[in-house]
Backbone bond lengths (Angstrom), bond angles and torsions (degrees), N, CA, C in turn:
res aa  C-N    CA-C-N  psi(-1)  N-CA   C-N-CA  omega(-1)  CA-C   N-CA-C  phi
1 X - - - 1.447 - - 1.529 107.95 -
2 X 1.184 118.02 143.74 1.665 116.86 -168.80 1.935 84.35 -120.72
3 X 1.738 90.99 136.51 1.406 95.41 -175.65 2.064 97.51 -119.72
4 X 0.814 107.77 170.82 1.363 123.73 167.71 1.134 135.14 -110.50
5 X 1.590 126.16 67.20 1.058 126.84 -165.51 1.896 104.76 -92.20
6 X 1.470 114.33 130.18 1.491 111.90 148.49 1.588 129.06 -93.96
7 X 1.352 101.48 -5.81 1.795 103.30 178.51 1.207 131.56 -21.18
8 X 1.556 117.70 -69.87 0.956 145.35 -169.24 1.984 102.06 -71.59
9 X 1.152 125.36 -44.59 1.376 135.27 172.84 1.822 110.06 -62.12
10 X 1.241 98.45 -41.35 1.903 105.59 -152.25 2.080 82.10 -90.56
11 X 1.361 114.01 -24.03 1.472 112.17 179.27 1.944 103.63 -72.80
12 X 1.462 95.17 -35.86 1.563 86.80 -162.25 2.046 116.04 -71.13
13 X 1.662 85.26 -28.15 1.331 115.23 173.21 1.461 114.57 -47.43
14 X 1.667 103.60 -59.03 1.424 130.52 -175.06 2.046 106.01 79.90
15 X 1.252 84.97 48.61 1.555 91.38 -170.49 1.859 99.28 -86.95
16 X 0.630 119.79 168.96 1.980 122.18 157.28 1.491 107.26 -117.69
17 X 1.298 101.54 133.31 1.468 116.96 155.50 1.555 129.48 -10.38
18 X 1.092 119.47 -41.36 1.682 145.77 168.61 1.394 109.45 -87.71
19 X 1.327 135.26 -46.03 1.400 122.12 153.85 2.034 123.34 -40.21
20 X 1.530 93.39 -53.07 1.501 106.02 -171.02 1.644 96.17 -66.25
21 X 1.059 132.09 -54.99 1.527 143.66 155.91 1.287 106.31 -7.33
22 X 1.619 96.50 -87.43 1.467 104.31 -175.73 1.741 135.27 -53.09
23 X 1.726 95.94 -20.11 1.489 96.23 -178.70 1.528 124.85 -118.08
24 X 1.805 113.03 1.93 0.939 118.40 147.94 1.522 141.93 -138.97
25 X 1.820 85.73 49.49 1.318 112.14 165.98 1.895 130.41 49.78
26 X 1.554 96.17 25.11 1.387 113.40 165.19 1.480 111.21 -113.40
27 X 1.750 97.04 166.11 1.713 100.98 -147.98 1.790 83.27 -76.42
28 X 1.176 90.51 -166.96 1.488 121.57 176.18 1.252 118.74 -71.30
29 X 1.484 104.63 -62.74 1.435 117.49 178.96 1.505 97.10 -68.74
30 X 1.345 153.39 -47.70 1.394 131.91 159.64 1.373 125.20 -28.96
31 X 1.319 109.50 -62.73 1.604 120.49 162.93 1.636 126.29 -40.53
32 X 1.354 112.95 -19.48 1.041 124.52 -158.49 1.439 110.82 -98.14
33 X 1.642 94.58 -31.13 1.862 100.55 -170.86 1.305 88.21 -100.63
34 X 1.541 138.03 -43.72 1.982 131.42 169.05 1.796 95.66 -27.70
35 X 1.367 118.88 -71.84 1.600 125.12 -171.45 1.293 115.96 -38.65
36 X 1.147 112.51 -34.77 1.920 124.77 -168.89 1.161 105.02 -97.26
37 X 1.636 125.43 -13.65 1.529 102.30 -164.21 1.244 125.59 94.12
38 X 1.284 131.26 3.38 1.444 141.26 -165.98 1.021 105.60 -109.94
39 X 1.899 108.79 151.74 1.486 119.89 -166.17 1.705 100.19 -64.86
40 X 1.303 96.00 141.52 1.612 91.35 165.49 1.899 106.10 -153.54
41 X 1.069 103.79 117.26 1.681 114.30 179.43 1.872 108.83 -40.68
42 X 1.177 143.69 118.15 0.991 121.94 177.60 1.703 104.90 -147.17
43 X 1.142 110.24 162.32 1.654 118.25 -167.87 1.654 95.86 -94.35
44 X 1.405 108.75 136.76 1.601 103.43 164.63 1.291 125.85 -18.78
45 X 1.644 99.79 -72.30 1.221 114.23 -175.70 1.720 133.18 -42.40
46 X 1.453 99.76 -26.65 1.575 120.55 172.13 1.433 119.95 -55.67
47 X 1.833 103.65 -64.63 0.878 117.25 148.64 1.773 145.50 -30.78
48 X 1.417 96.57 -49.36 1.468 100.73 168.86 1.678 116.42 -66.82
49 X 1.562 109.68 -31.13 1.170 112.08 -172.60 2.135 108.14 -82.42
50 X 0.856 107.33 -44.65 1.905 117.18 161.25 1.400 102.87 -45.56
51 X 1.286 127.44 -41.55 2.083 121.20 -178.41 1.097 100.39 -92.90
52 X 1.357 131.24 -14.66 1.679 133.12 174.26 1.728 106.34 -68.10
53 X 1.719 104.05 -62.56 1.170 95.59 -179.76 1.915 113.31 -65.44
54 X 1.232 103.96 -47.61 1.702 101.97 -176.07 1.832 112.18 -70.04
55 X 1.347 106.45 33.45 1.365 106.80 -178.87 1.557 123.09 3.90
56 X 1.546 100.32 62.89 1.645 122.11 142.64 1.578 106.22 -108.30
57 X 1.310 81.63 -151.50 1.835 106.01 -178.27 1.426 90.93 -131.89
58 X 1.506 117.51 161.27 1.293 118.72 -172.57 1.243 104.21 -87.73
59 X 1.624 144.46 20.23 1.101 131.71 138.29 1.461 125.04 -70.78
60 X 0.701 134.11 -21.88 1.416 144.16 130.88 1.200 140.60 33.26
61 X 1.741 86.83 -91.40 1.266 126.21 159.31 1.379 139.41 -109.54
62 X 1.574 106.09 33.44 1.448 125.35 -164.34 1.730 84.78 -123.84
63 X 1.494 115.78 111.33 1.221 129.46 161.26 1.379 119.60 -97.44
64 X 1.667 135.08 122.39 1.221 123.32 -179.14 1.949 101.75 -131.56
65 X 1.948 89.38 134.21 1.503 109.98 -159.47 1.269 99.09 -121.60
66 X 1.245 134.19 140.70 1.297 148.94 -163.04 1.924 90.93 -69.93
67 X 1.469 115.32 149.61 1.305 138.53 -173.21 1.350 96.22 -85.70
C-alpha cells in the first residue's frame, strides 16, 4: 500500500496545517490525514502541487508499507 505522508517534510519546513491549507487549497481534514500518515485517495496532480509547495519531489512524500 503506498501512503502519503507529509510529516516529516511539513516538520522540516515548519509549516502548520493551516498554512499548507491556506496555500494549496486543500481542506483540513485532507491535510490532516497527509500529516498522520493516513490513506488518502489523491490525483497526481495534487500531489505534484503539495511537493511543489513543500519543495520536494513527490517521492518524498510517497511512503510504501507492506499490505
Amino acid at each position: 500500500m503506498v501512503i502519503i505522508n507529509i510529516y516529516k517534510v511539513r516538520w522540516k519546513k515548519k509549516y502548520t496545517r493551516k498554512e499548507i491549507c491556506e496555500l494549496t487549497g486543500l481542506s483540513p481534514a485532507t491535510v490532516t490525514k497527509l500529516t498522520k500518515g493516513e490513506h488518502v485517495d489523491l490525483k497526481l496532480s495534487t500531489l505534484e502541487k503539495i511537493a511543489k509547495f513543500l519543495g520536494c519531489s513527490v517521492k518524498d512524500i510517497i511512503e510504501e508499507e507492506p499490505d
